[in-house]
C-alpha positions, 0 to 999 in steps of 0.5 A: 396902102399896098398890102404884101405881095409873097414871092416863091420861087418853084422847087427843085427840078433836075436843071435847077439842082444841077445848075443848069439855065432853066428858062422855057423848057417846060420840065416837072419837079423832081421827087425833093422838088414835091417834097419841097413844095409841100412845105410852102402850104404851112410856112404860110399857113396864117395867110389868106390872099386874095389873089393867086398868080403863077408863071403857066411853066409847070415846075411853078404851077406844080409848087402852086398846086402841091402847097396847097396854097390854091385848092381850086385850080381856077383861082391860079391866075397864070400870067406869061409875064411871070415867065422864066427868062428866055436864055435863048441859045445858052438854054440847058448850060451850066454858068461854068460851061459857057464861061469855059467857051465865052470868059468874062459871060455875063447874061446880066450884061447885053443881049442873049442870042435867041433869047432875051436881055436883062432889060427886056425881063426887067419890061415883063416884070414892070407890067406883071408888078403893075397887075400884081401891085393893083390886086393886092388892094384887095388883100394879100397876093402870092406868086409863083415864080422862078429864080431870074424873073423874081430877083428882076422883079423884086429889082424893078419893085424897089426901083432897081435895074433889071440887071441889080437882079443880080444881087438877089439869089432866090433858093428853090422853094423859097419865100420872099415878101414885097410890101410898102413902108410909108410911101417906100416899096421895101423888101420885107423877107428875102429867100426865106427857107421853108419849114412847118416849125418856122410859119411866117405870119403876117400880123395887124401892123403889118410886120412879119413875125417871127424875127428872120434870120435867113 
């Protein structure tokens, strides 16, 4: 039986608060973006995974590292699957800003001059899904992540096109939780806020407590 796999997305960096398209430039948290970060180590604090993987962009093994989460860096697995979407050309612009210029723009439809489609992430997902998925026969995995590459991939998990990724809006230092029901891939915690009052524990029958309302 497939054991949990915990999705976080990274915190706050200076394009992410300003909205703009973040894929693989390489910049750090902000100062909220810690602080933030921070608070992922007690949210799972009733956790013990048995394995630890991380997009190598630095605002996910930044969040990785400040949780606590992973003491040893070593045992932060990084995987260039779990890589932000590549944007190409719409790199570093805000949604409203390319609508502005291109009405009716969608990056879930089509291809991404210079950069990458829905599908070709929704590939990346499938195979990092693949690692993940046999990893967490030993227990459960966290993964740390972005925005984009996470609402494909918990797509693709449910079995879902890469483009119904957009149906699932991942806040910055947010917790989500894959497992299995029966012989269903379910999604058991979407976007969950992290906090020090409100730890989510996993318990022997495999449910999630306490109840979310998020």
């Amino acid at each position: 039986m497939t054991s949990k796999i915990v999705l976080v997305r990274h915190g706050e960096t200076e394009w992410s608060r300003d909205g703009q398209h973040t894929g693989l430039t390489d910049i750090p948290l902000t100062p909220m973006g810690r602080e933030q970060a921070k608070l992922v180590g007690p949210t799972l604090a009733g956790w013990n995974f048995a394995h630890r993987f991380s997009s190598p962009l630095q605002r996910a093994r930044e969040t990785a590292e400040i949780s606590g989460i992973t003491h040893d860096p070593g045992a932060l697995i990084l995987d260039d699957d779990l890589l932000e979407w590549d944007y190409g050309k719409y790199e570093g612009r805000t949604n409203a800003d390319i609508v502005s210029a291109e009405p009716g723009w969608s990056k879930w439809v089509g291809d991404l001059e210079g950069g990458e489609s829905a599908d070709d992430v929704g590939i990346r997902a499938d195979r990092a899904i693949e690692r993940i998925d046999n990893a967490s026969d030993d227990g459960p995995v966290i993964v740390f992540a972005h925005g984009h590459l996470l609402a494909i991939l918990i797509a693709r998990w449910l079995g879902l096109p890469a483009n119904e990724g957009r149906r699932f809006v991942l806040e910055t230092a947010t917790v989500s939780v894959l497992s299995m029901k029966r012989t269903d891939r379910v999604l058991r915690i979407l976007n969950y806020g992290c906090a020090p009052a409100a730890p989510i524990e996993p318990n022997q029958r495999g449910t999630i407590e306490p109840n979310i309302t998020h």
